[in-house]
Backbone as CSV, one residue per row, in Angstrom:
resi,resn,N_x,N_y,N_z,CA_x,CA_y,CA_z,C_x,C_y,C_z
1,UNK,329.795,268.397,170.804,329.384,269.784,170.637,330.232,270.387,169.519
2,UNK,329.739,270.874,168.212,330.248,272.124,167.722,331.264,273.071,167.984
3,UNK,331.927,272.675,167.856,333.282,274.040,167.993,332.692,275.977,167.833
4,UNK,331.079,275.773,167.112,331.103,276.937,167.370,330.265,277.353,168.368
5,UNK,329.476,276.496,168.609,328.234,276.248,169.707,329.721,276.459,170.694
6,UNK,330.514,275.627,171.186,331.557,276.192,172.397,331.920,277.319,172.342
7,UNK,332.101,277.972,171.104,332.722,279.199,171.237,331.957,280.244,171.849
8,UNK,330.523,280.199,171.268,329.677,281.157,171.917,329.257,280.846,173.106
9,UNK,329.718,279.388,173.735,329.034,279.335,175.371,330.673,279.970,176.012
10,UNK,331.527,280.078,175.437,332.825,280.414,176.240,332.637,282.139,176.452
11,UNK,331.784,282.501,175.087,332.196,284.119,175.167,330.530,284.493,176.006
12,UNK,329.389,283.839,176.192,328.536,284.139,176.844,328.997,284.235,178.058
13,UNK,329.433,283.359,178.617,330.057,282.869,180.381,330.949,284.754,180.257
14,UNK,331.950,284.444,179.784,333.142,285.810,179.346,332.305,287.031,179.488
15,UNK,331.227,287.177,179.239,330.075,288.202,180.012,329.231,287.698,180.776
16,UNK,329.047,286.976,181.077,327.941,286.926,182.305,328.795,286.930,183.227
17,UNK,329.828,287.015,183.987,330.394,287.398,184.924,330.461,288.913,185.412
18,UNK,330.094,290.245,184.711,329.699,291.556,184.868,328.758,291.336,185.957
19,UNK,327.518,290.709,185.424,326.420,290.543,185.918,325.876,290.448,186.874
20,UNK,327.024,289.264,187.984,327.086,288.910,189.132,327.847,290.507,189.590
21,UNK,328.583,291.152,189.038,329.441,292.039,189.741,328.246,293.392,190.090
22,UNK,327.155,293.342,188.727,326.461,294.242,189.280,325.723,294.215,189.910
23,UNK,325.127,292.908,190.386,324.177,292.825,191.623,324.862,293.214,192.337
24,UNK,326.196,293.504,193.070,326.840,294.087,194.709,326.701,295.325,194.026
25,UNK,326.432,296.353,193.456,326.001,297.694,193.410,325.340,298.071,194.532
26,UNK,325.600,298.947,195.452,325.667,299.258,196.615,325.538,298.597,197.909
27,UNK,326.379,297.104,197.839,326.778,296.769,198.854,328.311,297.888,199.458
28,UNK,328.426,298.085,200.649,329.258,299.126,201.394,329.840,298.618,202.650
29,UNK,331.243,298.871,202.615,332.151,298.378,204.118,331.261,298.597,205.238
30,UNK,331.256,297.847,206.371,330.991,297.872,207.041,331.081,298.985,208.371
31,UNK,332.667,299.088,208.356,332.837,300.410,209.102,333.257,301.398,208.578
32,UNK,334.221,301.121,207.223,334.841,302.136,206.567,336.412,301.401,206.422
33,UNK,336.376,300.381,207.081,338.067,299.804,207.426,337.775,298.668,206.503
34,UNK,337.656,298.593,205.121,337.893,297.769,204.090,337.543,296.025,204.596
35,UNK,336.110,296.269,205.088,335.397,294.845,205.979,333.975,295.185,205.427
36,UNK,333.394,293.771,206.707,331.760,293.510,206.172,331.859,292.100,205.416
37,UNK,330.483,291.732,206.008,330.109,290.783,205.041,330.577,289.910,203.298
38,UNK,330.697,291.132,202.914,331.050,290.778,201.811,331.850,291.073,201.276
39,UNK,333.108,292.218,201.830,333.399,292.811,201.065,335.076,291.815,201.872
40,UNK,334.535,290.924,202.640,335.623,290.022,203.361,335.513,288.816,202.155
41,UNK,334.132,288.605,201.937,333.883,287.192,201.009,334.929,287.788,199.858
42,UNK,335.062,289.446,199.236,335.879,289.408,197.700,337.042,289.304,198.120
43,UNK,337.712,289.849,199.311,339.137,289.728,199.639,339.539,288.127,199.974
44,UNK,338.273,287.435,200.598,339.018,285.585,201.120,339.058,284.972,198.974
45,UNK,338.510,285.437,198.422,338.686,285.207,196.923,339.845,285.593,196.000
46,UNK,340.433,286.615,196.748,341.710,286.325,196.126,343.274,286.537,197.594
47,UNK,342.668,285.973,198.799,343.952,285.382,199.722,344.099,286.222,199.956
48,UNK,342.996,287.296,200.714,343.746,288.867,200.834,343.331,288.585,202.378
49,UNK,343.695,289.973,203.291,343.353,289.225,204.920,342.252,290.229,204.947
50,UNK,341.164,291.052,205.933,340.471,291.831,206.236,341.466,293.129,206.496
51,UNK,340.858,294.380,205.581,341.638,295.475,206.403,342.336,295.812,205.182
52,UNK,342.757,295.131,204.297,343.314,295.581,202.857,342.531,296.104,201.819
53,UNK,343.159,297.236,200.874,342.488,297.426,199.251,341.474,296.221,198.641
54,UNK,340.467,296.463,198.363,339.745,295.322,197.552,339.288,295.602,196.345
55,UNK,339.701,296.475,195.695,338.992,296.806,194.244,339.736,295.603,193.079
56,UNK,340.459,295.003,193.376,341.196,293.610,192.535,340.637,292.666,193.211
57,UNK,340.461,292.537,194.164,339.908,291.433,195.109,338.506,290.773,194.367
58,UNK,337.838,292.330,194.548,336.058,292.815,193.963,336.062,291.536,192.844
59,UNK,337.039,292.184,191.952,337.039,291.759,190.106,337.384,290.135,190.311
60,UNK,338.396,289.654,191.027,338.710,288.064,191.062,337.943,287.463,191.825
61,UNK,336.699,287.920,192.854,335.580,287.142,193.064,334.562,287.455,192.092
62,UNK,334.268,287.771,191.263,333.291,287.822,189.980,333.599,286.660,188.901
63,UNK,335.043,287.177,188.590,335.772,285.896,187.868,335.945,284.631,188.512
64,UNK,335.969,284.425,189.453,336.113,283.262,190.203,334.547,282.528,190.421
65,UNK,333.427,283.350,190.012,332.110,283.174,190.335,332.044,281.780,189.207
66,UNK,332.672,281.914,187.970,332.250,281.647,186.729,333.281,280.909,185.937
67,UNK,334.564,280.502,187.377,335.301,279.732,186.668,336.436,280.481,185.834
68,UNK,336.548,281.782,185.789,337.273,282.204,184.920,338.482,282.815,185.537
69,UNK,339.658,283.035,184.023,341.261,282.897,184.607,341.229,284.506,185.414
70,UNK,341.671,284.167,186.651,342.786,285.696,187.268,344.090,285.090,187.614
71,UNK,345.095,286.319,187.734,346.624,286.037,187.900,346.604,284.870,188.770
72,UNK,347.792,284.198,188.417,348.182,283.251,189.128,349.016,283.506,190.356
73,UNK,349.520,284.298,190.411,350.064,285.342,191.275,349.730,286.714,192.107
74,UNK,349.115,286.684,192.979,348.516,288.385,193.616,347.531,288.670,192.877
75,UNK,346.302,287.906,192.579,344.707,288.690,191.535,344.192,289.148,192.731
76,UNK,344.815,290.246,193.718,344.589,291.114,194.536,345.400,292.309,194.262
77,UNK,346.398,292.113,193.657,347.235,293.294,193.290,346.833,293.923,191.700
78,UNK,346.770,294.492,191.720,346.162,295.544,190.739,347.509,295.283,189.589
79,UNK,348.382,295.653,189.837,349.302,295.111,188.465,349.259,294.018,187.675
80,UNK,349.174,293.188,188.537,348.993,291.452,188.375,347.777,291.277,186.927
81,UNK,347.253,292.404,187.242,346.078,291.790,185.860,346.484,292.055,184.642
82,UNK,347.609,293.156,184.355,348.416,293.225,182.850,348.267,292.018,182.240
83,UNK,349.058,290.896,183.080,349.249,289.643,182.422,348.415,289.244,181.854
84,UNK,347.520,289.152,182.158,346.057,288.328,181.677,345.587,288.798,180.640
85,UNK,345.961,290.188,180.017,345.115,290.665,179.034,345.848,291.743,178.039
86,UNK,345.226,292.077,177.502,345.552,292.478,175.840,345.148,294.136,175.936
87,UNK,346.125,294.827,175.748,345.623,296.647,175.365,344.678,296.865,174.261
88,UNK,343.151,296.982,174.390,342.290,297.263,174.126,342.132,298.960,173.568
89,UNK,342.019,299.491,172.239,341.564,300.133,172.099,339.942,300.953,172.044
90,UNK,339.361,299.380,172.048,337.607,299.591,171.556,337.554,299.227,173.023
91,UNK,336.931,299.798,174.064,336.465,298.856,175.666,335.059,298.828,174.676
92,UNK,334.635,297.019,175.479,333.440,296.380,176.008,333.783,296.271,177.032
93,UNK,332.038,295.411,176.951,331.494,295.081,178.564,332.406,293.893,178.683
94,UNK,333.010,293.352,180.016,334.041,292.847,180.287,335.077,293.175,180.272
95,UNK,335.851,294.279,179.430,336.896,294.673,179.393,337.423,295.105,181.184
96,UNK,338.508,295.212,181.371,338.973,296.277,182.630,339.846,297.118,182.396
97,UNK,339.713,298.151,183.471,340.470,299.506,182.991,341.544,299.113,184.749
98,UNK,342.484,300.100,184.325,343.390,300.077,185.278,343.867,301.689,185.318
99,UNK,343.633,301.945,186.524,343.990,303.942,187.087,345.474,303.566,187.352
100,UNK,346.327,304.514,187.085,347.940,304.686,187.246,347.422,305.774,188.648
101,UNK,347.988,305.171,189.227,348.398,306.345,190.411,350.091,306.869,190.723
102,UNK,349.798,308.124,190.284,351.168,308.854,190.267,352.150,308.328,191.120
103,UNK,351.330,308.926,192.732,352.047,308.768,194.012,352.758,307.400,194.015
104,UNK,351.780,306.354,193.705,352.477,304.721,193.962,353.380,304.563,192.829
105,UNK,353.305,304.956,191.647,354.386,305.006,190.354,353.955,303.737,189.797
106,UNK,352.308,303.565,189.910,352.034,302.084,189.412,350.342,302.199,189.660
107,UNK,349.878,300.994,188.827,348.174,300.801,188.447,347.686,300.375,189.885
108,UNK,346.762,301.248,190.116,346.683,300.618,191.693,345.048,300.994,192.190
109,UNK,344.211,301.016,190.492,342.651,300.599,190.828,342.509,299.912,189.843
110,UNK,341.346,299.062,189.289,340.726,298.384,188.717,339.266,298.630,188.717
111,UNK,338.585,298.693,187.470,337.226,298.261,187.778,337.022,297.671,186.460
112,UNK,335.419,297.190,186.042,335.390,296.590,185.067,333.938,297.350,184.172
113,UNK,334.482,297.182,183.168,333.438,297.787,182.047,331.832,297.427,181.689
114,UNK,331.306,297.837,182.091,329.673,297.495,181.954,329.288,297.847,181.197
115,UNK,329.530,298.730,180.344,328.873,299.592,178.804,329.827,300.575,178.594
116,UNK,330.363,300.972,177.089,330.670,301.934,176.498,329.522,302.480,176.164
117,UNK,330.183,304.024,176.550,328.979,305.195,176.394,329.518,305.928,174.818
118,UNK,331.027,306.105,174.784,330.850,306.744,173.284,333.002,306.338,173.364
119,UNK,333.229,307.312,172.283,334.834,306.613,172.340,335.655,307.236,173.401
120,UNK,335.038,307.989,174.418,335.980,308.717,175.176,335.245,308.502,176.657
121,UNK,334.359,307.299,177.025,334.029,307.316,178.107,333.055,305.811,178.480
122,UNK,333.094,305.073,179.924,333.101,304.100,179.644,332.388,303.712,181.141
123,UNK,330.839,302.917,181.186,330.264,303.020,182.799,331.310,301.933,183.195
124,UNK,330.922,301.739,184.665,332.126,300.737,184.694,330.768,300.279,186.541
125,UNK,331.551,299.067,187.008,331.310,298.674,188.257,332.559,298.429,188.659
126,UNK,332.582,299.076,189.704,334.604,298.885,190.587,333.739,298.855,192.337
127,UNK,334.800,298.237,192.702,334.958,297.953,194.447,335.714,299.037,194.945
128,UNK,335.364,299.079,196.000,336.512,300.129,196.694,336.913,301.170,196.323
129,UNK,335.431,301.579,195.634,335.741,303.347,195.595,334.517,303.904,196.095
130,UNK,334.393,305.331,195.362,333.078,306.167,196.550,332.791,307.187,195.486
131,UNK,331.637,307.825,195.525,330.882,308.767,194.887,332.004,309.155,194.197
132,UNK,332.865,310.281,194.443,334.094,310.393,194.101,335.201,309.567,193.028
133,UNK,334.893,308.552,193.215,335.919,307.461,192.253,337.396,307.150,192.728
134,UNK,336.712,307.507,194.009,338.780,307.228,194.723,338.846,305.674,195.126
135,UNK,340.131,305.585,194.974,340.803,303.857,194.826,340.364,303.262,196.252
136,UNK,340.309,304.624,197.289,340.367,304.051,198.598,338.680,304.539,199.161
137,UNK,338.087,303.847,198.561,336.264,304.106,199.089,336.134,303.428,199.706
138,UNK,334.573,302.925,199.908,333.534,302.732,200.944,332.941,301.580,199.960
139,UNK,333.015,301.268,198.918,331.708,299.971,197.977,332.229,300.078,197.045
140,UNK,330.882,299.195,196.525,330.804,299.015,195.290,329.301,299.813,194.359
141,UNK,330.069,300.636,193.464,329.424,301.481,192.887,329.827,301.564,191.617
142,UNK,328.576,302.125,190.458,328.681,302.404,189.237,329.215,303.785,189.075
143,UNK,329.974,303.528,188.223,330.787,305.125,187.519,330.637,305.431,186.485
144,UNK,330.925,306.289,185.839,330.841,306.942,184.610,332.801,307.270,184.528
145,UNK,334.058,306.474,183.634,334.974,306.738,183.728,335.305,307.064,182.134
146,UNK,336.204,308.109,182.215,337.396,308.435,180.499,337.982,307.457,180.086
147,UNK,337.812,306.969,179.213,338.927,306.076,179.040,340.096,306.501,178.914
148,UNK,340.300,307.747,178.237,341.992,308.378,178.198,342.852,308.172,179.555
149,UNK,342.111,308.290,180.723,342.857,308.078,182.059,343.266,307.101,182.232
150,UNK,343.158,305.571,181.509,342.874,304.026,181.890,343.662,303.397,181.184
151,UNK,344.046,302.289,181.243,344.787,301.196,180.369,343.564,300.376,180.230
152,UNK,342.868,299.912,179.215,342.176,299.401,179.339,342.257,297.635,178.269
153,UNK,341.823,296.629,178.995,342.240,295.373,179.273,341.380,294.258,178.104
154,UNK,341.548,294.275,177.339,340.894,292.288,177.214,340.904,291.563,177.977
155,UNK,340.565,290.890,178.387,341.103,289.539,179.207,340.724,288.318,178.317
156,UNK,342.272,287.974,178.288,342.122,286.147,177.718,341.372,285.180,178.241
157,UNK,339.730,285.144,177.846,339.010,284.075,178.589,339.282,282.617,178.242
């Protein structure tokens, strides 16, 4: 194979992993206690137990769908994904953004970029938030997020 023919099946795969993330668009916890069906399948994907945060969980069963790298360490912990990637000024689709939460003194949502809308705002699909956009929701839902609020990510595919 072509070295460039690989290159473009490496960066096709490098997006088609969104894809899978947006079919769970309104899959929703089961009771409200960070469970259900599926939302156990994103947490057993990155070694998390039932009952914990899953919005990192969400993102390393998408990546994990397709073969692709998350931390080697905690790709349930929301910090953990710095490593992996590069401060992005331009977000694409694939990129991830990371919310600083004051209170914790650290990045403690994730979601991932589905389309730039213009240079100051960015749709996204994230786990474990709610109409609202809070870290601690009910599903998985599409947002409309700032990028000014976000660190937002390359990831080294």
């Amino acid at each position: 194979m072509d070295f460039q023919i690989f290159m473009m099946n490496i960066f096709i795969i490098g997006l088609l992993w969104v894809n899978i993330l947006e079919t769970q668009i309104g899959i929703r916890e089961q009771t409200g206690n960070n469970d259900g069906v599926m939302v156990e399948e994103y947490l057993r994907a990155a070694n998390l137990k039932k009952g914990v945060p899953w919005c990192a969980a969400f993102v390393t069963w998408g990546r994990k769908n397709y073969r692709l790298p998350v931390p080697k360490n905690h790709p349930g912990y929301v910090p953990s994904w710095i490593k992996l990637g590069k401060k992005s000024d331009n977000p694409k689709r694939g990129h991830i953004g990371l919310i600083w939460n004051q209170k914790l003194k650290r990045y403690a949502h994730i979601y991932v970029i589905t389309k730039p809308l213009s240079r100051n705002s960015v749709e996204t699909v994230e786990g474990n938030t709610n109409n609202l956009g809070s870290r601690e929701g009910d599903g998985v839902y599409k947002k409309i997020r700032p990028v000014k609020t976000s660190l937002i990510l390359q990831l080294d595919d």
